[in-house]
N, C-alpha and C positions, 0 to 999 in steps of 0.2 A: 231415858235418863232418870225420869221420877221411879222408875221402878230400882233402878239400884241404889239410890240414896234412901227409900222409904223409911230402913229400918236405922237412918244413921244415928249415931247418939253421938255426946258428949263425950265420951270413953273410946270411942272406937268409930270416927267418923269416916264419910266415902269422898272422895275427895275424885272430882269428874272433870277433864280438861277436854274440849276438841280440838283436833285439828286445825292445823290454819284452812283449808277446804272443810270443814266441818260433817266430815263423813267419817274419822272416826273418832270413838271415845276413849279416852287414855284413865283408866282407872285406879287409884290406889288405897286399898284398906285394909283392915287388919286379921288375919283369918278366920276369925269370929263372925266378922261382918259378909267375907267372902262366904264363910256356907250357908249363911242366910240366903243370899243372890241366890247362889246354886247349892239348891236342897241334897242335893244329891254327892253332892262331893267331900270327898275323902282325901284330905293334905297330906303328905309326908315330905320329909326333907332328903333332899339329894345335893351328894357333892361330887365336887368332879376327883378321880382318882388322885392323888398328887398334888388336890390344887387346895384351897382355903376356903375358897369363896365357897356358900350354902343359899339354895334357895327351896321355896316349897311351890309343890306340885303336886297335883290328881296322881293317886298311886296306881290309876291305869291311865298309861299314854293312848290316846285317839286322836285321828286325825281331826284339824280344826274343822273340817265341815261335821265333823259327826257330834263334836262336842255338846252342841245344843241340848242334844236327846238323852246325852249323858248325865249332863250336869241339872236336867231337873228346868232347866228354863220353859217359863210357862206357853206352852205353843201360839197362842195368839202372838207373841212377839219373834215366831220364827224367820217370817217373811221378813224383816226388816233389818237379822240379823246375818250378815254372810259367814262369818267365826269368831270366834272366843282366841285371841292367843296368850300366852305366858300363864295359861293353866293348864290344859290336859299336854301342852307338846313342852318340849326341853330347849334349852335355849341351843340355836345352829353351832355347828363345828364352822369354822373360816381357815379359811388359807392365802397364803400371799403367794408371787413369784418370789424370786430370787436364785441364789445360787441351788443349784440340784446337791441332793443329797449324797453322803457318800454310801449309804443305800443301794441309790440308782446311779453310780456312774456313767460318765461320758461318754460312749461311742469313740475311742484309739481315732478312728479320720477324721471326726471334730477338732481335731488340733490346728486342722488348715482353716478353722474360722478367725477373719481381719479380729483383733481389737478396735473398737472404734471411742475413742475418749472424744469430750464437748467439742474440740478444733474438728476433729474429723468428720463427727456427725455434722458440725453447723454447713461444714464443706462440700459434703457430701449429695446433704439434702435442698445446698445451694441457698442458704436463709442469707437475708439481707438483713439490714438495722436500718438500714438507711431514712425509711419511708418514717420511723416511727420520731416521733420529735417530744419536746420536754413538755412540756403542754398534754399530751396526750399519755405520757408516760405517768404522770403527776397526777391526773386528774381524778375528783372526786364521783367516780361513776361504778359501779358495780361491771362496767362492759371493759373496762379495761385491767379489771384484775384477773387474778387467776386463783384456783384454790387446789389442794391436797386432801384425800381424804384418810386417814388411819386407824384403823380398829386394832383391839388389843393394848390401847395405853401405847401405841410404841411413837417414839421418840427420837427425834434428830437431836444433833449434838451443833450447838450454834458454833463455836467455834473449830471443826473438824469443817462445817459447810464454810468458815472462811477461808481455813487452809486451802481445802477443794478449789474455790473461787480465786484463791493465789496462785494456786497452781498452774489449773489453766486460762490465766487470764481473764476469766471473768468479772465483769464489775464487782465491786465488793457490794453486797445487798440483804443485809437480815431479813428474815421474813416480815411482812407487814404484822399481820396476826395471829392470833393463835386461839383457837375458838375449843376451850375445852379446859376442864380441870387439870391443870400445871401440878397440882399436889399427885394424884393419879398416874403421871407417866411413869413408862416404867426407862428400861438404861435406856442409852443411844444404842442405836440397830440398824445393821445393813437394809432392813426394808425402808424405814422410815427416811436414813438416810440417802437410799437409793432416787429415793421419791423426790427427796426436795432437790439434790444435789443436779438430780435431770432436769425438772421442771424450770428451776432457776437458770440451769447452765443452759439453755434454749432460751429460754424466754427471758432475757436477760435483764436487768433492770427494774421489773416487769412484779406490782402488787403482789406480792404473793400471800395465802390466808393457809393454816393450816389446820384442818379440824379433827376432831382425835376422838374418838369413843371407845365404849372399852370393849371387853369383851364376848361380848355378843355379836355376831353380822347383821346387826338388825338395821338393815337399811330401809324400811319403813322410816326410823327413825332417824335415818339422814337426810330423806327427801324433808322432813318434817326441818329438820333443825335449819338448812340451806335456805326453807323457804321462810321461815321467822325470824331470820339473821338478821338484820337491817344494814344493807349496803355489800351485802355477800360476793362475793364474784360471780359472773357468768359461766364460768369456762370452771371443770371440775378434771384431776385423774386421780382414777380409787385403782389399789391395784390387786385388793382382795378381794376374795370371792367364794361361795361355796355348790356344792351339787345341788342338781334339778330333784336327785334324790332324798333330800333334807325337806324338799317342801311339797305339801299338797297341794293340791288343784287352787283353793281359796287359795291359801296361804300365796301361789305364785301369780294370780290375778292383782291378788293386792296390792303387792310391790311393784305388777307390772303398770297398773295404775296410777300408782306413786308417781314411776318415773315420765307418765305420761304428763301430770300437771307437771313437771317440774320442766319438761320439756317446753309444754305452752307456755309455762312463764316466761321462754327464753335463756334459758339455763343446757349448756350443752355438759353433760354426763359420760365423761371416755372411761372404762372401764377395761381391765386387762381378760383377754379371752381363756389365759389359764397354761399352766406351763406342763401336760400330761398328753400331747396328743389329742385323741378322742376320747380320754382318759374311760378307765377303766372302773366299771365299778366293783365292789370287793366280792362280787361272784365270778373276778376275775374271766366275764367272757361276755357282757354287754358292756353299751359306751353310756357313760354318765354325762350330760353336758355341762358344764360349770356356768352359775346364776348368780348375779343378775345379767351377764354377757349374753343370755340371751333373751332379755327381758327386749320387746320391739321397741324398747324407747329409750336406749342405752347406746352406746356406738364400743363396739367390742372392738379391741384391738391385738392382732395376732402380731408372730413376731416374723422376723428375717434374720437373716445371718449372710457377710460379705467373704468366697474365698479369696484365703489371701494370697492364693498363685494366682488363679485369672482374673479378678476382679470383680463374676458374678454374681449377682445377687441372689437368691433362692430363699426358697420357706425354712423357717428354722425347724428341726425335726421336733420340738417340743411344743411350738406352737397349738394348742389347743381350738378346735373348731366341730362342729358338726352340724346337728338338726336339733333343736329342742325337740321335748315328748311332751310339753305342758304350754307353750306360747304358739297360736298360729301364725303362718308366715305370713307375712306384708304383702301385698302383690305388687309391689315395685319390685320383688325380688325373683318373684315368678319364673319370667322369661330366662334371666343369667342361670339360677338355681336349675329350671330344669334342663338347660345347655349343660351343665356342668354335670347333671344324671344322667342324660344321655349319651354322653361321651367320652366322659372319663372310665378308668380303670378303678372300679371302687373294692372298696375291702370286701369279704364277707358276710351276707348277713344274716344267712340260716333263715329264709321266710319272711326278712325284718324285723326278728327278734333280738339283734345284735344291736341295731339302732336305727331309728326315725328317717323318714326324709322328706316328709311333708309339713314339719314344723320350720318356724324361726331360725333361719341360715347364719351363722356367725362362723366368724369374725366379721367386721363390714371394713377393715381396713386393716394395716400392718406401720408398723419401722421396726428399725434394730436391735433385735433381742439378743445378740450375740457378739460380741461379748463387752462392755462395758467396766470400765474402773469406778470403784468407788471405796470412799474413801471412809470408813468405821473403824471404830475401835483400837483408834490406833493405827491403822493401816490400810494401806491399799490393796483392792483385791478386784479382780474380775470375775464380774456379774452375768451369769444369763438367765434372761428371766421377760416374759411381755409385762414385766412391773417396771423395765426400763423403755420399751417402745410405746408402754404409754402415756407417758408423761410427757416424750419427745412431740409426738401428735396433737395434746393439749395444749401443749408450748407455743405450736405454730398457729393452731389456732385462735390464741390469746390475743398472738400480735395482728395476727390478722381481725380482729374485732377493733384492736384498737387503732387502726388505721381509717378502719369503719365511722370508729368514734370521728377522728380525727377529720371526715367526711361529710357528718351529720348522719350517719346512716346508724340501727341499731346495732344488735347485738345475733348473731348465727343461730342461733339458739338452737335446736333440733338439728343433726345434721345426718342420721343416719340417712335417710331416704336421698338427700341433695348426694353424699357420698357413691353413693349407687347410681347415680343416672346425670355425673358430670359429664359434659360430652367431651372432651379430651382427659377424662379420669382422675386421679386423684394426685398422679407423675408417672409413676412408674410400674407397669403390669408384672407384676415376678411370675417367671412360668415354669421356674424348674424347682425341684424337691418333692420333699413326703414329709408325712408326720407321723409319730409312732406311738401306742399307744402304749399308757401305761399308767398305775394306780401309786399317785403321791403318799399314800399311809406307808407304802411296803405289802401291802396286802397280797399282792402278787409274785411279789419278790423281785427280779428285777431284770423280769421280761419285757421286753419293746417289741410290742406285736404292731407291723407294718399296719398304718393309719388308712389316710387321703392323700392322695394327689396331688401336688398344685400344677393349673393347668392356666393357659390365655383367657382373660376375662375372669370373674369372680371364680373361690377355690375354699375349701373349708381350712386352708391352712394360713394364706395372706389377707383372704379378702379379697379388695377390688386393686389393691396395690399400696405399694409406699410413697410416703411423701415426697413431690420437690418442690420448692417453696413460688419458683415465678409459675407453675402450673396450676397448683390454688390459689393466690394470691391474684393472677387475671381472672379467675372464674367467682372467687369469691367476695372481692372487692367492693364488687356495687352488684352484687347479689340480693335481691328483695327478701328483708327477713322472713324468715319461715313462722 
């Protein structure tokens, strides 16, 4: 810290904040001052094609572990430093679920996927209200709320979510809060509305906070902001996400990090596994895994789809799952994972160079990705996307904390690991379907090269299964927090 401030002045000062964990340093000065720090660097300005926004950066990108050697930092302070970010690397590309593009068109027998709007889901997955009372619903505790996460400035439309809530019956209920610059949003949008319209229409009654950052995926900086909130909710679902290909080795240590304290605080993190299959990346012939879903301290949520001739459930063909190349796997996940290698019918993999199978296994869980109403712009339209199944999952888990509350008992907090070694599961094992793989840019055009399998017991397309509410609700209820 005394080394980047040394040179500060009056003109041009450095201005050094830590973390609420105090492991890293949040730095801001003025370019003059930066090449001081780093002797060695060279700014230039970049903008994004089409966009407005201009920042500066090192006119040669390197990955954050090399930057150190780049930028001139004096080696005795190497060992202390793991990377430098927002100077030699470019701020992440992000992506949401949502509707698929017309791009990538629907598969013609997708037609026979159920519509499932709030009545049908609450039905379906068998939720009750019953247990949760006024007192518990009201109360001043961080374990009974719930929260939203949104990148991109995007924006719900407060009255479109009451229509929604008219609609189908839902309590009428504005969101509690709103944690982010209101000046900065940008319209109302199918994702952001996707988000709250589920979240709320499950979890009904039920705190809701909604936190909004802009354009960056920089979730470093939403473990940070969650955890300096004061009175934040426990229960999170973010439903954007970017490639394992986007970040280096530090870079995805870091965040995985992140999500670990945020974890031990007691803070549970559902995150959507990605709406591409084993998604493709743009050499159009390995699989890219979508991060931080496979961050080990995240709970990834894939999706389902219900036909509407037999009533079966199965993996939705979009669903996104595989192996990380950059998180090692858990070994609570060991056992199921390698059942699932040994048995199943896997894609090809030319040697292993098509994709991983000794890292970090996601999705850890599933609901409804197919097809969903929501209600933007105007109108009604159905959604498929796991930016709809997970907010469903979040939902259930809200209420089931606050019944916790209602008990004396805490708050879930970590639930990946509990997920994976419930002894009667999560509800429901889905054992039939595939996943297909394919590149959300276009980059590929608009090939769906056959994925994963889903198979009995954990599958890279569902997970361990979908919700039903009396099946976690007996196993979770007087569960010792994690």
């Amino acid at each position: 810290e005394s080394y980047l401030t040394q040179d500060s002045s009056e003109f041009c000062k450095v201005l050094v904040r830590r973390s609420v964990h105090r492991d890293y340093l949040y730095v801001d000065t003025c370019a003059a001052q930066a090449r001081k720090i780093f002797p060695n660097l060279n700014l230039v300005v970049y903008q994004k094609v089409g966009g407005e926004k201009k920042i500066l950066r090192s006119s040669v990108m390197l990955p954050v572990d090399s930057s150190l050697f780049f930028l001139g930092v004096p080696h005795e302070l190497h060992q202390y430093i793991a990377g430098i970010h927002d100077v030699t690397d470019l701020p992440l590309p992000k992506y949401h679920s949502g509707t698929q593009s017309e791009d990538a068109p629907l598969p013609a027998w997708l037609s026979t996927d159920k519509e499932f709007d709030i009545p049908s889901m609450i039905e379906y997955f068998g939720i009750s209200y019953d247990g949760l009372t006024e007192e518990g619903l009201k109360a001043d505790s961080p374990q009974v709320r719930q929260g939203v996460v949104e990148f991109d400035n995007a924006a719900y439309s407060a009255s479109e979510l009451a229509s929604f809530q008219e609609k189908y019956n839902v309590p009428s209920d504005p969101l509690t809060k709103i944690v982010g610059s209101e000046e900065t949003f940008g319209g109302p949008g199918v994702e952001a509305s996707l988000d709250v319209q589920t979240l709320t229409g499950i979890g009904q009654r039920v705190q809701t906070w909604d936190f909004v950052f802009g354009a960056d995926a920089d979730f470093l900086l939403v473990t940070e902001k969650i955890m300096s909130t004061s009175g934040a909710p426990n229960v999170y679902s973010c439903s954007w996400e970017t490639y394992e290909n986007d970040y280096d080795e530090a870079q995805a240590e870091a965040v995985n990090n992140s999500f670990m304290k945020l974890g031990l605080a007691g803070y549970s993190f559902f995150i959507d596994s990605g709406d591409a299959g084993p998604s493709l990346a743009s050499d159009c012939t390995t699989y890219n895994p979508q991060f931080p879903g496979t961050s080990a301290y995240t709970i990834a949520v894939g999706g389902t789809a219900v036909n509407s001739q037999d009533g079966k459930e199965r993996g939705w063909i979009h669903s996104s799952g595989g192996f990380s190349r950059l998180i090692k796997r858990p070994a609570y996940q060991e056992q199921q994972v390698q059942h699932y290698l040994d048995t199943a019918k896997l894609p090809p993999n030319a040697g292993g160079k098509v994709y991983g199978t000794t890292g970090r296994a996601f999705p850890d869980i599933s609901a409804i990705g197919a097809f969903e109403p929501v209600y933007a712009n105007g109108e009604y339209e159905p959604v498929g996307g796991t930016s709809g199944s997970t907010p469903q999952f979040a939902a259930i888990i809200t209420m089931i904390n606050i019944q916790r509350y209602q008990n004396g008992l805490g708050p879930l907090g970590p639930l990946g690991q509990v997920f994976w070694t419930l002894k009667e599961g999560v509800g429901h094992d889905v054992t039939i379907g595939q996943n297909y793989a394919t590149n959300r840019t276009g980059a590929c055009g608009n090939n769906y090269l056959p994925g994963f399998q889903v198979t009995e017991g954990w599958d890279p397309v569902t997970g361990v299964g979908s919700p039903r509410w009396d099946t976690l609700l007996s196993q979770l209820k007087d569960l010792k927090a994690q």
